[in-house]
N, CA, C and O of each residue as an XYZ file, in Angstrom:
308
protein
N       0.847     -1.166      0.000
C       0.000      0.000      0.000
C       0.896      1.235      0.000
O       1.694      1.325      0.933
N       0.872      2.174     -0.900
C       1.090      3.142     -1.141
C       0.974      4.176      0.022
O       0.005      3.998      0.761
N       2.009      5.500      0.388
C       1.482      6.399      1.226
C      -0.415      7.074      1.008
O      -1.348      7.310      1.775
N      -0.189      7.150     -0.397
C      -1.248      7.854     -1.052
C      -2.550      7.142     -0.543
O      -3.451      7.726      0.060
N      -2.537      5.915     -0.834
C      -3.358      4.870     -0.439
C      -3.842      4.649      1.111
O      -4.869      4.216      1.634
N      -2.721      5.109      1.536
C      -3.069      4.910      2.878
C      -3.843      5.927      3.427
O      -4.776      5.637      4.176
N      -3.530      7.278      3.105
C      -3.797      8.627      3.334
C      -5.682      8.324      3.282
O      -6.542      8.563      4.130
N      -5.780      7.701      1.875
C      -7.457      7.799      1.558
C      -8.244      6.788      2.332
O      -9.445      6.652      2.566
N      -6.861      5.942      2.740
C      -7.912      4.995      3.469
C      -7.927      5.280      4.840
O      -8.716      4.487      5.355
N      -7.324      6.207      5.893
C      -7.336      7.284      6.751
C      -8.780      7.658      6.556
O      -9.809      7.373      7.168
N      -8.524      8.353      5.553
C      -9.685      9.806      5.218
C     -11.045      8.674      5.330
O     -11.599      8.855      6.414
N     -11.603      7.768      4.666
C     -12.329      7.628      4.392
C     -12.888      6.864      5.688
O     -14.044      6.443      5.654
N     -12.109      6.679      6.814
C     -12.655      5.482      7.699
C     -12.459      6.932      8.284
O     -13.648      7.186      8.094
N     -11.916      8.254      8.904
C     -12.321      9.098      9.291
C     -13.683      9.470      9.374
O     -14.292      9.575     10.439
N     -14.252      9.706      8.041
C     -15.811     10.770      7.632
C     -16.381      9.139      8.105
O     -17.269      9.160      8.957
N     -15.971      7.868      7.656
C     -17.355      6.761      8.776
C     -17.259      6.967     10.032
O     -18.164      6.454     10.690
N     -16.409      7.590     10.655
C     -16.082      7.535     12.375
C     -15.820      8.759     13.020
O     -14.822      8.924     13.721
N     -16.692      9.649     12.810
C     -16.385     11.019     13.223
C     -15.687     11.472     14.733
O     -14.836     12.306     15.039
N     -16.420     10.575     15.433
C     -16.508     10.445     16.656
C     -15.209     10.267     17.479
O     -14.934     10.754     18.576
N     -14.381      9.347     16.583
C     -12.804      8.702     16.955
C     -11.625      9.985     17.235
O     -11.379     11.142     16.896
N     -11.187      9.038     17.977
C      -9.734      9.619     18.021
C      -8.792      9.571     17.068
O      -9.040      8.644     16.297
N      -7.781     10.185     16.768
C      -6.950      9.913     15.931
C      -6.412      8.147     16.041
O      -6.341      7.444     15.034
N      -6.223      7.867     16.817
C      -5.412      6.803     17.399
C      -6.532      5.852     16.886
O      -6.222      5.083     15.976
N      -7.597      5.827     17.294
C      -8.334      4.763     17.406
C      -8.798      4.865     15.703
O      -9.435      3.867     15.362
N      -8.643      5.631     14.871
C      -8.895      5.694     13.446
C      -7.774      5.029     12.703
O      -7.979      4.624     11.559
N      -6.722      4.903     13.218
C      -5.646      4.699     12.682
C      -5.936      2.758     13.062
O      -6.070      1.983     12.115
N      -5.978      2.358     14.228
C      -6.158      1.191     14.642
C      -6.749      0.442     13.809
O      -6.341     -0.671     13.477
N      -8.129      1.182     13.250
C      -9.122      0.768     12.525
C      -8.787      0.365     11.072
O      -9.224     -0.601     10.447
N      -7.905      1.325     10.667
C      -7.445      1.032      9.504
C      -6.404      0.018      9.115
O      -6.165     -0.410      7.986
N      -5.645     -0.385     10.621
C      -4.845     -1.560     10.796
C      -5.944     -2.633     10.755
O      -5.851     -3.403      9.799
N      -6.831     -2.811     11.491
C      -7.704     -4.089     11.581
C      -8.063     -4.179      9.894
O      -7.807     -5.255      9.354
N      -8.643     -3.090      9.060
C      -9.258     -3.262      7.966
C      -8.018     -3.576      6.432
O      -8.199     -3.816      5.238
N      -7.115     -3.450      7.080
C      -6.119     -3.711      5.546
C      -5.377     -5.326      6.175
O      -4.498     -5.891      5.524
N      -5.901     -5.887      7.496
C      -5.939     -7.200      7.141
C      -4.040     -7.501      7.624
O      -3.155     -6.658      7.770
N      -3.989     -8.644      7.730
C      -2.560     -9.023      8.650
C      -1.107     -9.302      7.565
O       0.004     -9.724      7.886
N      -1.485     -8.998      6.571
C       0.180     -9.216      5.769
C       0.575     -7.634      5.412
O       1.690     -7.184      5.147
N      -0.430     -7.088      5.474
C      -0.366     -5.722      5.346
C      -0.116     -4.880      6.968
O       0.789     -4.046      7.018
N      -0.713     -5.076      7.865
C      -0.240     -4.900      9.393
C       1.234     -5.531      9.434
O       1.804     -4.763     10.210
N       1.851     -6.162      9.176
C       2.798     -6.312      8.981
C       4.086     -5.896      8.368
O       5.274     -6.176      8.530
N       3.330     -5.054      7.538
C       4.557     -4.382      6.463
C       4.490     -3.226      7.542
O       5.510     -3.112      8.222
N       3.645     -2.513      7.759
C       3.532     -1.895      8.120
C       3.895     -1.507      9.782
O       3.989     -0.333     10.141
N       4.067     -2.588     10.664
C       4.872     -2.564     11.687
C       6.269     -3.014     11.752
O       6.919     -3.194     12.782
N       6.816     -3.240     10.055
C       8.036     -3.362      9.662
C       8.760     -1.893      9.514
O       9.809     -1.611     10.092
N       8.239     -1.251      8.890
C       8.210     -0.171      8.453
C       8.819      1.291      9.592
O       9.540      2.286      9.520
N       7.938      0.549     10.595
C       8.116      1.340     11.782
C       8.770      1.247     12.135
O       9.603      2.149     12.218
N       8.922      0.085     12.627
C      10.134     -0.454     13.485
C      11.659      0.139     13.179
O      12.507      0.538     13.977
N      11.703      0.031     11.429
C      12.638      0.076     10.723
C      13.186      1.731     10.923
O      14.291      2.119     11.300
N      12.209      2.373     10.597
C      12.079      4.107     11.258
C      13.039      4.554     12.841
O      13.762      5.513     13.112
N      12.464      2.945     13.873
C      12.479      3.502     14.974
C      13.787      3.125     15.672
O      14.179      3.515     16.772
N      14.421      2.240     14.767
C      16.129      1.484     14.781
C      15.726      0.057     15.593
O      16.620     -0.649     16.060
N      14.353     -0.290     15.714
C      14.152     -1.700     16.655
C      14.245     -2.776     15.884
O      13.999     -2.820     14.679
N      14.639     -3.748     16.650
C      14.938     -4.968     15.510
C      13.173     -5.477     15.941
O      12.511     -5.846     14.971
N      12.564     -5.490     17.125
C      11.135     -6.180     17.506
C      10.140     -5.132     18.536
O      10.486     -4.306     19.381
N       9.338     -5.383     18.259
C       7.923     -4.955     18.517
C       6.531     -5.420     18.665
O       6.406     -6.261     17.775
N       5.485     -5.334     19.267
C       4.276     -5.901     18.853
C       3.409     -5.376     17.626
O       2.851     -4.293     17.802
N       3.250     -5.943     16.545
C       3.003     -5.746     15.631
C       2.048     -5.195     15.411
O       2.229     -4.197     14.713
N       0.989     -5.395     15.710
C      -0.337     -4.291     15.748
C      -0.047     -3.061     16.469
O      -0.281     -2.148     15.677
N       0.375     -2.554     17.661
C       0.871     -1.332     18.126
C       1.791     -0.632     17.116
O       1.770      0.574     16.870
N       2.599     -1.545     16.565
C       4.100     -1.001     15.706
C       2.978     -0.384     14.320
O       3.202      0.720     13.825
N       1.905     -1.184     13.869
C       1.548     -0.885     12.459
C       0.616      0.987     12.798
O       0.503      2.052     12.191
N       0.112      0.313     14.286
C      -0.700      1.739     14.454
C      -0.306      2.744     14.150
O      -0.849      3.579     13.427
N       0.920      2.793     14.786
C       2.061      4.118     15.239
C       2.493      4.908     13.830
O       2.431      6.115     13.598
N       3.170      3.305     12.558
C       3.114      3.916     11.456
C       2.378      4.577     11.188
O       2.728      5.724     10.910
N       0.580      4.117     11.111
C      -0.377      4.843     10.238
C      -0.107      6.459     10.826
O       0.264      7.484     10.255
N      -0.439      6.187     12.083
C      -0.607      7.860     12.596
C       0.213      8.477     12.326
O      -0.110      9.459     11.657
N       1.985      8.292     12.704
C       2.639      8.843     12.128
C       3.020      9.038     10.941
O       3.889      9.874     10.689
N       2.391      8.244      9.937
C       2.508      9.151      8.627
C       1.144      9.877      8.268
O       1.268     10.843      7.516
N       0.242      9.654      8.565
C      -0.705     10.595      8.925
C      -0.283     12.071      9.174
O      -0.264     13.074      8.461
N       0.017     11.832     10.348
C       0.738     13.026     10.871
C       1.723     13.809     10.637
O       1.975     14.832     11.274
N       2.310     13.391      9.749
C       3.438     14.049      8.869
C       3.173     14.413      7.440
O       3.923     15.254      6.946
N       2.352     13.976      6.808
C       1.602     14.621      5.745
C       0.826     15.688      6.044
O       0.653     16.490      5.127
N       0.184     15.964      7.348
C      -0.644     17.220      7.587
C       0.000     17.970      8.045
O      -0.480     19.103      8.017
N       0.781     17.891      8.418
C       2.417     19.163      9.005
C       2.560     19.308      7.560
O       2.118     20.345      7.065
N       3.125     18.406      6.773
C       3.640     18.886      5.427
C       2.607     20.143      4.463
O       2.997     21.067      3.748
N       1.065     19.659      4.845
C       0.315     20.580      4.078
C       0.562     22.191      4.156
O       0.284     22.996      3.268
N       1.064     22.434      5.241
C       1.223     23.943      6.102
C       2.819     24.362      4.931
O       3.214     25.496      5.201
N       3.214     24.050      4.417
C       4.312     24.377      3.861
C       4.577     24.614      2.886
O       5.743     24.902      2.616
């Protein structure tokens, strides 16, 4: 999955979940792209964070948000 990809799939489980937290939107989008993909994605992190191990669903969260979160800092610029 693409940053881009990810971004829309953010956005779009956002406007279903108004209600959420950032955190817990991001979670959501880990449960919904399914476990080989939670995986890349708490690779990813990890890889970011210099760890060789992690729990993998926490590790994939952290990605989403934090690239989340760094694309909307980027918009300001």
């Amino acid at each position: 999955m693409t940053v881009d990809e990810l971004v829309v799939e953010f956005a779009l489980t956002r406007l279903d979940n108004p209600g959420l937290d950032l955190e817990e939107i991001a979670a959501l989008v880990v449960r919904r792209v399914g476990p080989d993909q939670m995986l890349e994605f708490a690779s990813r992190n990890l890889g970011v964070r210099g760890e060789l191990r992690g729990g993998a669903f926490e590790s994939a969260v952290e990605y989403v948000l934090r690239t989340v979160l760094l694309l909307r800092d980027d918009v300001g610029d």
